[in-house]
C-alpha positions as CSV (number, residue, x, y, z in Angstrom):
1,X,41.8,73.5,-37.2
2,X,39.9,70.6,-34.8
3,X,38.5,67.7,-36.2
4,X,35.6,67.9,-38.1
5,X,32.7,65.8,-36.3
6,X,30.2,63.6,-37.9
7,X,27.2,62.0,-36.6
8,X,27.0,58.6,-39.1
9,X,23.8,57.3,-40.5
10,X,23.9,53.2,-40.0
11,X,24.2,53.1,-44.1
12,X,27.5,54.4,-44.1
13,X,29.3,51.8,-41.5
14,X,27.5,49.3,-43.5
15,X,28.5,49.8,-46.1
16,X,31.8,50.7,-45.2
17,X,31.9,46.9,-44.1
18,X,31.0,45.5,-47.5
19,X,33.2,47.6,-49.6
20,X,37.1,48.9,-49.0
21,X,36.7,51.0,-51.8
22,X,34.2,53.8,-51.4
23,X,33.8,57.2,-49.5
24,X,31.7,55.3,-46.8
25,X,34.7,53.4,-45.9
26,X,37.3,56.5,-46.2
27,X,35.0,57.9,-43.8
28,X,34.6,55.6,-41.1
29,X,38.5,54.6,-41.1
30,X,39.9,58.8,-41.1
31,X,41.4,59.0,-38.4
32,X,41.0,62.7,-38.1
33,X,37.1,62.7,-38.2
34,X,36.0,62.8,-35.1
35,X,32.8,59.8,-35.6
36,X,29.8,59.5,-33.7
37,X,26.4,56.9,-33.5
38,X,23.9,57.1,-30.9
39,X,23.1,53.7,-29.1
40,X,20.1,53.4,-31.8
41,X,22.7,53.2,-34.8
42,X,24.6,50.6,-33.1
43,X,21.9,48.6,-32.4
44,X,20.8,49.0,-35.9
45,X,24.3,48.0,-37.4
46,X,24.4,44.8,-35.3
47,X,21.0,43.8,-36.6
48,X,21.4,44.5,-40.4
49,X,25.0,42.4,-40.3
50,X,23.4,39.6,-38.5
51,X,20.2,39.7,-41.2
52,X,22.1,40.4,-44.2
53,X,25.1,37.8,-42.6
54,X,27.8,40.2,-43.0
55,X,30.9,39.1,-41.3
56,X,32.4,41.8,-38.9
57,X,36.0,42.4,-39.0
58,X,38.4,41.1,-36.5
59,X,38.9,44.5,-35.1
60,X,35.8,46.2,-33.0
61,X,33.5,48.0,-35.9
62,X,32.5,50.4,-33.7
63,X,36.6,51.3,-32.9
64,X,37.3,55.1,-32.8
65,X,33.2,55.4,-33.2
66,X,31.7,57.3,-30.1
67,X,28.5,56.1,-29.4
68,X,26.1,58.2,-27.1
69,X,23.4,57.4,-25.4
70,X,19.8,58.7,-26.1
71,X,17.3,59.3,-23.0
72,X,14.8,60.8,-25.7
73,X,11.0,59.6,-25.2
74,X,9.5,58.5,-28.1
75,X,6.6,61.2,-28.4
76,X,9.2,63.7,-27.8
77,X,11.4,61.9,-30.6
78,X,8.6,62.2,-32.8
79,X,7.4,65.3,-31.9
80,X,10.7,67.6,-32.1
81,X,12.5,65.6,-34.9
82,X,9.5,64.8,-37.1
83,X,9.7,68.4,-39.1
84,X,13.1,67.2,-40.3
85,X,12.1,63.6,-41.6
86,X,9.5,61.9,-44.4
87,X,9.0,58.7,-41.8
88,X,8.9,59.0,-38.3
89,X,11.7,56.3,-37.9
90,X,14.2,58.5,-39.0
91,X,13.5,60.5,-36.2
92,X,16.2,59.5,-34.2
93,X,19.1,60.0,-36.6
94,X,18.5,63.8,-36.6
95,X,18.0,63.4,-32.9
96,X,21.1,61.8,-32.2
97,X,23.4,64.2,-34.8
98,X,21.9,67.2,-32.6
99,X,22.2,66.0,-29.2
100,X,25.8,65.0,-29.9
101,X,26.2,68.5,-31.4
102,X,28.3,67.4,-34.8
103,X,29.2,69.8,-37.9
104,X,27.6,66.6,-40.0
105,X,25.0,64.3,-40.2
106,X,26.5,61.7,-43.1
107,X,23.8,59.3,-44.7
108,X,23.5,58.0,-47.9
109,X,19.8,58.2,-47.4
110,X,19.2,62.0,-48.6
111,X,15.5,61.0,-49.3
112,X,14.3,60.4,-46.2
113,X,15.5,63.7,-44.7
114,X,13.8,67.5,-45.3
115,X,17.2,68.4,-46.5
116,X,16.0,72.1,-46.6
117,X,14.5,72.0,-43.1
């Protein structure tokens, strides 16, 4: 059996970064997950380490993470990913875990997502 690919929510590599103990870090650092963030969730990451002043390992963060790129415009965003979301900002997550075609989209946000839809 291939490896078993994930699209990751920003919450997970974050806080895979503050703690070595929990699933979010298992996760990031398994070698045989194939991981992978869209441009959005990178951005994101940066942003919430520089706010919250978390210090980034010595090694690249984003090492064995693919990220893909997103040509999505935002009324389309909105407009095909909305059904599967509470706020509209999540849009892109869902987005990004179907255009990169992944088995599974790993957050630890389950309440922003229609999880039945």
């Amino acid at each position: 059996m291939g490896n078993i690919k994930i699209f990751l929510d920003s919450d997970v590599i974050i806080s895979a970064l503050l703690s070595s103990k929990g699933a979010s870090f298992e996760i990031v650092n398994n070698s045989k997950i194939y991981k992978v963030i869209s441009q959005i969730i990178a951005y994101e990451i940066e942003e919430v380490t520089k706010r919250l002043n978390i210090s980034l390992p010595r090694k690249n963060v984003f090492h064995g993470i693919e990220i893909k790129k997103m040509t999505l415009e935002k009324t389309r965003l909105a407009n095909d990913y909305f059904p599967y979301v509470f706020d509209q900002e999540d849009s892109h997550v869902v987005a990004g875990a179907d255009k990169a075609k992944v088995n599974f989209l790993v957050t630890h946000n389950l309440k922003h997502y229609k999880i039945d839809a």
